[in-house]
C-alpha angles and dihedrals in degrees: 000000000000130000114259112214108258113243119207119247113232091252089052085047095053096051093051081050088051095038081045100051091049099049079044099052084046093059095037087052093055093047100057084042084067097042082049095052093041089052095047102042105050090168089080109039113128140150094272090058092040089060097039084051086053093049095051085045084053090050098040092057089047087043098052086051083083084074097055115122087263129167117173087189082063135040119213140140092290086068087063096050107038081051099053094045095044093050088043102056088030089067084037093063095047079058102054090052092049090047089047093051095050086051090059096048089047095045086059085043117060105009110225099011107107083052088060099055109027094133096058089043090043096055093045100045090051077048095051098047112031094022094043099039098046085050088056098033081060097051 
């Protein structure tokens, strides 16, 4: 006999919504703490910062697509959108932390160099995770 799939009851949906908006309000919470803290202390603003800033922003739209209109029990146009946005600043956010990890490698590298052309790093990395992902998010 084989196993059927479980299928969540409405009641079991609606506290994964619940458990799922609070983890999500948590998260969202902490990354505006570090865009607070970027905007406020401009003596330490730096690249590094500055990518670390761009990866909560990335998170924090995935994370807001958890309060999207969204039903599972019904399939509508709100399906479409809260799963393109969440693929697309889910892979976003991966590229943030490979970005940032680069930077890192590259900083111990070749002292000075990110500062020099901050510009040039700054307008591909912005192409590679928002332009990139969304290209892959919409395949």
């Amino acid at each position: 006999m084989a196993d059927t799939p479980k299928t969540f009851t409405p009641e079991e949906v609606e506290i994964i919504g619940i458990v799922s908006k609070v983890c999500s309000s948590l998260s969202i919470f902490g990354s505006f703490t570090i865009l607070i803290l970027f905007w406020f202390f401009k003596e330490n603003r730096s690249i590094d910062l500055e990518l670390i800033v761009w990866y909560g922003i990335s998170n924090s739209l995935y994370l807001i697509t958890v309060f999207f209109p969204f039903n599972p029990l019904e399939k509508d146009y709100w399906c479409a959108i809260q799963s393109f946005t969440m693929t697309c600043f889910q892979i976003g956010s991966r590229f943030w932390s490979c970005i940032i990890g680069y930077v890192a490698f590259i900083s111990v590298i070749r002292k000075n160099h990110l500062e020099k052309h901050k510009t040039r790093y700054r307008i591909l990395f912005l192409f590679i995770s928002f332009g990139i992902s969304a290209l892959l998010a919409s395949m």
